[in-house]
Steps between C-alpha positions, in 0.01 A plus 500: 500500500222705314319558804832610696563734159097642526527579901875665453319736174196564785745607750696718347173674333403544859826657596526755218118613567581541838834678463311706282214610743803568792662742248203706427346846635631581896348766734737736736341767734703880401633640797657867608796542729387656810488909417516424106194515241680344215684144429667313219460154412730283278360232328516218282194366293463254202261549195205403600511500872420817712629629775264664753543766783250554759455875632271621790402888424221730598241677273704873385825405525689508163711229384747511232648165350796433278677181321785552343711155331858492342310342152223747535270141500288558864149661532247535772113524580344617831239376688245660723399337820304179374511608163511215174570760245822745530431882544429661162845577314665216646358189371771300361505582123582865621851384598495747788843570615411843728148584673409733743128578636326589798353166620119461513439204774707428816594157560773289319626581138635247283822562284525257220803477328615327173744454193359663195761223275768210648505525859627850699709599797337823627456753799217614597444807656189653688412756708241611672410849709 
């Protein structure tokens, strides 16, 4: 009975570690309606987790970014192409909620967004010209 007790523990370790890794960080490409330069995004995201959107732009163009959250609890950082560390002024202990810069690299931006406190329902907004 003490084994069946020890493999039953070992399971459900296994399950919650797992559960855990399926509810962390997930990727989603940003996308325009044909003719339009601009999109918003709702989202949902738990402390801790990040949500990331992917964006394919071209050296010059300027993008401007905005989350907004009921709770005033989401923040984001942005990523050049192959970049590790966020563009200055939007590393996470900023707390950016609004950015908007002429981009320095073409290829594909990263948009990471998270709570700043408990978890946040937000939209995200960017645009880019």
């Amino acid at each position: 009975m003490t084994i069946t007790i020890l493999r039953t523990i070992a399971l459900l370790v296994a399950l919650a570690m797992s559960v855990r890794a399926n509810a962390a960080d997930f990727t989603r490409n940003v996308t325009f309606t044909q003719g339009k330069a601009s999109t918003a995004i709702q989202g949902d995201v738990i402390r801790g987790d990040r949500d990331n959107y992917l964006l394919r732009v071209r050296a010059g163009q300027v993008m401007s970014v905005e989350v907004t959250a009921q709770e005033n609890n989401a923040a984001f950082s942005i990523f050049e192409p192959k970049a590790d560390e966020p563009i200055p002024g939007t590393e996470s202990e900023h707390d950016r909620t609004k950015w908007s810069g002429v981009l320095a690299k073409s290829g594909i931006y990263r948009i990471e967004v998270g709570s700043t406190r408990g978890n946040a329902q937000y939209t995200l907004r960017v645009s880019v010209k």
